[in-house]
N, C-alpha and C positions, 0 to 999 in steps of 0.2 A: 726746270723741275725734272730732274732724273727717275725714268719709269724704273719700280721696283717689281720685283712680282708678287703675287695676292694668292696666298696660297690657303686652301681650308685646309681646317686643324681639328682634330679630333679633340672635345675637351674630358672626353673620360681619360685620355694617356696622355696631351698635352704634346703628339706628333702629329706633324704634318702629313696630310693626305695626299694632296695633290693641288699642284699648281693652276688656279684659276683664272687668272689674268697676270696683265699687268697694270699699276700705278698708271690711270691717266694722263695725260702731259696738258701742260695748258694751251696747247694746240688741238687734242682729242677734247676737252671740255670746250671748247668755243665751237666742237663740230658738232656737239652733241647739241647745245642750246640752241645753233644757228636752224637746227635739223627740227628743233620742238617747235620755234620761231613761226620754221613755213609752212606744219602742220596747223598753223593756228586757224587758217580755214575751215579745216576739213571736221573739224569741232563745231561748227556755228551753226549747223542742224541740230536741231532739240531732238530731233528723233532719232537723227542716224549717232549721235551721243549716246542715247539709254538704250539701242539697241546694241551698241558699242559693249556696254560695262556690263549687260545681260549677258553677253557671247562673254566676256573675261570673266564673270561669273562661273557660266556653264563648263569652259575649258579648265579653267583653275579645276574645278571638282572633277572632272574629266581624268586629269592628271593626279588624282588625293595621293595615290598610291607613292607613285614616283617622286613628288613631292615633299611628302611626310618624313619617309625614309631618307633625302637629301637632309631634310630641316633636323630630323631628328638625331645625323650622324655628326652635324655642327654647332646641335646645339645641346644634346645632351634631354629637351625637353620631356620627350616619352611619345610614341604613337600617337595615347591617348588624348595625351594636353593638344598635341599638335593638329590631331585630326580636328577634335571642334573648336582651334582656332582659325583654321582656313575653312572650316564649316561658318564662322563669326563672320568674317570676313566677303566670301561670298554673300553673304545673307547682307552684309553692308555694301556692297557694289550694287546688289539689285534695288535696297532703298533707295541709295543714289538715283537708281532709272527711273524709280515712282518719282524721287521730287522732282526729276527735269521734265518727265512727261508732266505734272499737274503746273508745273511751269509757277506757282506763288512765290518761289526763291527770289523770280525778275522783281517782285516789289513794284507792279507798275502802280504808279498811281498819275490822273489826268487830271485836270482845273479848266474848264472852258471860260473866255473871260467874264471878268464881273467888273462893272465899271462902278457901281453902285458901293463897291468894296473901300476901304480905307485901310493903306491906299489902295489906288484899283488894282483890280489882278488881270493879267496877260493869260495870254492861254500857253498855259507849260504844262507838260507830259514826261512824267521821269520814270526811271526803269533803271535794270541795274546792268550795265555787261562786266566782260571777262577781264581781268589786269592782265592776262600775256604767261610767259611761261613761269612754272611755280617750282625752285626748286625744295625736292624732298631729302633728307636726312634721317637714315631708316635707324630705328632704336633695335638694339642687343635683345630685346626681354621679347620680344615679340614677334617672331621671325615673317610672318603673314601679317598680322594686323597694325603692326607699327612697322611697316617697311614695306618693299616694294610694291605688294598690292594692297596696301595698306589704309586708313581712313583718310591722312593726309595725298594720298595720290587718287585714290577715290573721289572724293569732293572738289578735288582741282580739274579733274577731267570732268564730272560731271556739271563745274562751272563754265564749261568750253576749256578750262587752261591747259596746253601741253605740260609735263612735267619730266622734268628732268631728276632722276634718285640717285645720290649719294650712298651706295651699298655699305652696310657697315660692315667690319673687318671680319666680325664670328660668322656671318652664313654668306661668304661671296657666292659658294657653287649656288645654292640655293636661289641667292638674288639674281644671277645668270637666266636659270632655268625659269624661274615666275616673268623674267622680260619678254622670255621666249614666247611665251603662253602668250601675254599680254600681248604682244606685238600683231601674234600670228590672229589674235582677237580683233585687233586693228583694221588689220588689211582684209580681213573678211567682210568690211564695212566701207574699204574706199578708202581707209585713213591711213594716211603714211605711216610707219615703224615709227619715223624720228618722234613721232609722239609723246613715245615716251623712251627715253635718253637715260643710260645708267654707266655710271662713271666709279674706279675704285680709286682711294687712297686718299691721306688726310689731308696735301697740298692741292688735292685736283676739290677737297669740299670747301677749300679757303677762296681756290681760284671762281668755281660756282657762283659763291654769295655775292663776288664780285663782279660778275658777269652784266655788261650792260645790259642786254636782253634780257634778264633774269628781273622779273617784275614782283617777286613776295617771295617767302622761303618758311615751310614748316620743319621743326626738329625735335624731336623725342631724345634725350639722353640727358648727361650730368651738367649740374651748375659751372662747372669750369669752361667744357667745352661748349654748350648753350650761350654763355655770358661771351666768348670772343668771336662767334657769328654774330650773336646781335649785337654788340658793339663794330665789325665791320660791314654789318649793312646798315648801320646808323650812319657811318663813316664815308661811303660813298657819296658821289659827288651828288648822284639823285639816292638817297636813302628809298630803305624800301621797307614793309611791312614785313617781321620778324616772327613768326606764331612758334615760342618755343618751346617746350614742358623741359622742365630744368631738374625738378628737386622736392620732392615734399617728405613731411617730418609723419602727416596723416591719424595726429594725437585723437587718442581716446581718452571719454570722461565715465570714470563708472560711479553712479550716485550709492552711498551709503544704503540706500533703500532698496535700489536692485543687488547689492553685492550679497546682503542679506537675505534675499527671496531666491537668486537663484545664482547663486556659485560655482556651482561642476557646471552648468549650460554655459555661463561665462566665460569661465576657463577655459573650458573645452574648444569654446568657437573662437575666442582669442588664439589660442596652437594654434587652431586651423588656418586659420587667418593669415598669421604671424609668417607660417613654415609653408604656405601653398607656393608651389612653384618654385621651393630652397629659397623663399622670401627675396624671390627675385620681382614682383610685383614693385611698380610705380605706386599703386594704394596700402601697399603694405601697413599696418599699425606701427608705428616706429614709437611713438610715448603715448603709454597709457598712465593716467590718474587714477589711480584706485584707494578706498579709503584705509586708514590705519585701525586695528582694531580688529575680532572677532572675525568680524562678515568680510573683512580681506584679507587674513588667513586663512579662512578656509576656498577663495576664489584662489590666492596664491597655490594651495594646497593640486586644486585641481588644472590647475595653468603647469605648476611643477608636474604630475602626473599624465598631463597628455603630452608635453610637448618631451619629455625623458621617452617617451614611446614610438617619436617618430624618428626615420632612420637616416642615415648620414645619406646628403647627394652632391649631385657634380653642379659646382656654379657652370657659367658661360662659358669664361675662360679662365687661364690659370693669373691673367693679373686681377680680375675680381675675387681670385681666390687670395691672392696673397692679400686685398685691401680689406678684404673682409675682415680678417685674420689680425693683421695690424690695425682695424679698425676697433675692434673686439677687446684686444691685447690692453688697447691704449683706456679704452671708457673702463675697463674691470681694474686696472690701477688705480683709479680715481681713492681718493677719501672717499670713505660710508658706500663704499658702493659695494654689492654682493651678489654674486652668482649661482644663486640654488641652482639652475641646470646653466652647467658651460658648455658656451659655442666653443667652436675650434676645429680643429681638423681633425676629420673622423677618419680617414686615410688620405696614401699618397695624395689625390686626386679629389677627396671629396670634401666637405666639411658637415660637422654636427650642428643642429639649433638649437638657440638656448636662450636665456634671458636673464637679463640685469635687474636690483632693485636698490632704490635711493632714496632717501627722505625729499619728500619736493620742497621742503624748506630752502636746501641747496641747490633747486632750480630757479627759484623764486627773486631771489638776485643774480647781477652777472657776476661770475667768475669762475674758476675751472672748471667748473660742473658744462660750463656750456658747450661741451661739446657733443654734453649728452642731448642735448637739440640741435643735432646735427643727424641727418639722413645717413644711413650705417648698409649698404646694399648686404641684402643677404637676409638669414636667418635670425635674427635678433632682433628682439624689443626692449626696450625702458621701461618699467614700472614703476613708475613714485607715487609714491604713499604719501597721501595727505592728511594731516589731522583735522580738516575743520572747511568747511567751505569758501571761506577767503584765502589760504593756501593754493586751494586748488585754481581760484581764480586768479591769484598774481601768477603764478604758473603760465594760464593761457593766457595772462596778456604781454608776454614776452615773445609768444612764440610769432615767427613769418608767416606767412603766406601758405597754402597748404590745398592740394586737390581735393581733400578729404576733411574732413573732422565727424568725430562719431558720440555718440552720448546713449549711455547705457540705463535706462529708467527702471523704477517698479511698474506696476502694474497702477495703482494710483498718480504716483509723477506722468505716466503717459496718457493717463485721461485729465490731464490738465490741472490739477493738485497739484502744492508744494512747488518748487522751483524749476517744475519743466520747463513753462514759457520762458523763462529769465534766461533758464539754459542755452537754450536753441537762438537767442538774443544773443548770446554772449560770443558762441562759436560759431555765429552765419560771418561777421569779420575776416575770419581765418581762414576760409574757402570758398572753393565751388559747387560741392557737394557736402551737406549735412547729413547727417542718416542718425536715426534711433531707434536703438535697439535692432541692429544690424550689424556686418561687419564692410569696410570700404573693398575688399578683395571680388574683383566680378563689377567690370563695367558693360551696365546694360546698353547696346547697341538699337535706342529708342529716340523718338522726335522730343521727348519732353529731359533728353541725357544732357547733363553739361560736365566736361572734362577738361577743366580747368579751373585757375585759383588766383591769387594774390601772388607776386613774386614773392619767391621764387618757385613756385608753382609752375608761373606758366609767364612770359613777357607779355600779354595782351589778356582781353579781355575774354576772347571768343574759347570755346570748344573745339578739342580735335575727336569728337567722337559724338554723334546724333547727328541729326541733320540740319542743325544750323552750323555744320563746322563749313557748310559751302558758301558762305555767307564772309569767311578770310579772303576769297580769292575773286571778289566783285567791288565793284565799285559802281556811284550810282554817278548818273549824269539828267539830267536834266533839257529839253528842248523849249526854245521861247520863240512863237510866234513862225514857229513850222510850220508851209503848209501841208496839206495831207497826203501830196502826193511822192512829198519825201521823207515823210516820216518813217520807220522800219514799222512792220506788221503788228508791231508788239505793243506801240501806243499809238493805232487808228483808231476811229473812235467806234467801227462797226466788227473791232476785235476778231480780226479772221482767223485768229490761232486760236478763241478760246478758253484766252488766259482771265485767272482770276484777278482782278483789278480792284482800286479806288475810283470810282468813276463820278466828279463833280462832288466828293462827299460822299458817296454811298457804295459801301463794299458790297464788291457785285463777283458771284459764285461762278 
């Protein structure tokens, strides 16, 4: 594997900054994990853990300044966006230290025996520990919260797991500088640097997955590159647990009765929605259903009107811009398809947002149309127009998998009238997240969040965002017929640590 060098790149001119590293070798990757490996001690205190991710907390915001301005010269985001996304993020390191101090993640539950039982029961005590080192694969859109201090490197250390990050290519200098933070976080606490292991270049994230030490793997980015990691950690001789977010389409339903009642609100927060962050969001709205008729010209009306108002930005880098572009180029060709505001390139560097519209007839079976369900990164949504409520439903029963689905009511559809409940039946399939009379843009960093879908949503079942996303990086085991004085502290039966348990049947605080 020949190191190349890793250079940051300015994405408002599309020049080179300055040379950041060099391409990993699969010699520097095997030192990096070996290095996560031997920290794996120094993780097994619950305490010295969440005092751990409190101090990476505290230094990261320490740092906002110097920080922001690295993230915001690589990635084009703005101050503003960036500033309260490493405000998110901290704010998610420290939930992290509440769940490891309240310690319920362990899942202990105890069985003292019962011979009376059928059949009889032994005395077994199970709890959950650590799988070993976790590698991360930091995503483009999010330069702090999907990346290297990010929720998947949060939850793996807060599970005890060392981690090792895969830097993604648009903010090396950035991902440099946040290890620094982290590390110097570490060693404040006794905990070796190698903790946490950061490697550039797309051969050294091949060489990763592969890694015998390398016990599970999280990944944020596209269906192409998500789908040939977890197909090579399927492929290994011990396969291993894959947590990937790949792709979603994030279809919206607007019912004839809300398009009616409130149309400019509609429209209005759909733009919003659509064009936050140059629609570089993972939840982005990508096809809306909206009805034909009256009440969805005048939604169109004001969908046309707000988003003609927002102004041309810089995507990530310049190949999202060209795919964008080509992405755009290729669905407004289509048959029946129409562009009241065209996306495209708003200058050298930037592009405009804009939005499509199509009979959903022509989504409703397969054929050319289908690529208008297909995930489009960028500023642009789908709108198809249905006539008639079964329309709209063959529509969603085509679509994949999906983090999102959204459903737009009146005021009577949302107090339970008319086809709400049928609704919210129909689109809980589709995802991991329902929402009505909302928009999917803005994922709350809460214990009740689930951030994930159906593939190609996400390869697994679990969340990379609330607090059961620490629940990827455990695995439970089981003791039979222990005695007590080599049990670990966690399942004795006089609980010296305090932990909340199952104890013979009865959950005990």
């Amino acid at each position: 594997m020949a190191a190349a060098p890793v250079w940051s790149v300015d994405p408002r001119t599309g020049k080179q900054r300055e040379q950041v590293a060099v391409e990993a070798t699969a010699q520097e990757v095997d030192a990096a994990v070996r290095a996560a490996h031997a920290a794996r001690g120094a993780l097994a205190d619950r305490t010295v853990r969440a005092a751990f991710l409190r101090t990476a907390a505290d230094q990261l915001q320490a740092a906002k300044d110097q920080l922001v301005e690295a993230a915001d010269a690589e990635t084009a985001l703005g101050p503003v966006r960036l500033t309260g996304e490493l405000a998110r993020t901290c704010f998610q390191l420290r939930a992290f230290a509440d769940i490891v101090d309240e310690g319920a993640f362990l899942d202990v539950v105890i069985n003292h025996p019962d011979d009376t039982a059928t059949p009889p029961i032994p005395d077994l005590r199970r709890y959950k520990v650590p799988l070993g080192v976790v590698a991360v694969y930091s995503a483009s859109n999010f330069p702090f919260a999907f990346s290297v201090p990010g929720g998947d490197t949060a939850s793996a250390l807060a599970a005890g797991c060392p981690v090792v990050v895969k830097a993604h290519p648009d903010h090396p200098a950035l991902s440099e500088l946040v290890a620094v933070v982290l590390r110097r976080a570490a060693a404040e606490h006794g905990i070796p640097e190698g903790v946490l292991g950061l490697v550039h270049g797309f051969e050294a994230g091949v060489e990763l997955v592969k890694h015998p030490l390398v016990t599970a793997a999280g990944f944020t980015g596209s269906v192409r590159g998500g789908r040939a990691l977890f197909d090579a950690a399927a492929a290994r001789p011990v396969p291993i647990p894959f947590h990937g977010e790949l792709g979603s389409l994030n279809p919206v339903l607007i019912t004839e009765a809300a398009a009616a009642e409130r149309p400019e609100a509609i429209g209005t927060g759909l733009a919003g929605s659509m064009t936050l962050g140059v629609g570089q969001f993972c939840v982005k709205p990508g096809l809306v259903l909206a009805p034909s008729g009256a009440a969805g010209d005048q939604l169109l009306k004001s969908l046309t009107d707000a988003v003609s108002a927002v102004d041309a930005g810089v995507l990530l880098d310049h190949r999202m811009r060209d795919n964008f572009l080509a992405g755009v180029a290729e669905r407004a060709e289509l048959p029946d398809v129409d562009s009241p505001v065209t996306a495209g390139a708003g200058g050298e560097h930037t592009v405009s947002p804009g939005f499509l519209t199509v009979p959903a007839a022509k989504l409703a079976t397969e054929g050319e149309h289908d690529l208008l369900l297909e995930e489009c990164f960028g500023p642009i949504t789908v709108v198809a127009r249905y006539d008639d409520e079964d329309e709209a439903k063959s529509v969603l029963s085509r679509l994949p998998g999906n983090l999102t689905a959204t459903v737009h009511l009146s005021g009577e559809e949302a107090a339970g009238e008319g086809r709400g409940p049928e609704i919210l039946a129909e689109l809980t399939p589709l995802a991991g997240r329902v929402l009505v009379n909302g928009w999917p843009t803005g994922v709350a960093v809460a214990a009740a969040q689930h951030h994930g879908g159906p593939y190609p949503a996400t390869t697994s079942t679990s969340t990379s965002v609330g607090g059961t996303a620490i629940e990827r990086w455990l695995r439970p085991v089981a003791y039979q017929g222990a005695p007590e004085a080599l049990l670990p502290p966690e399942l004795r039966d006089d609980n010296p640590l305090g932990l909340p348990r199952r104890f013979n049947g009865n959950l005990e605080r």
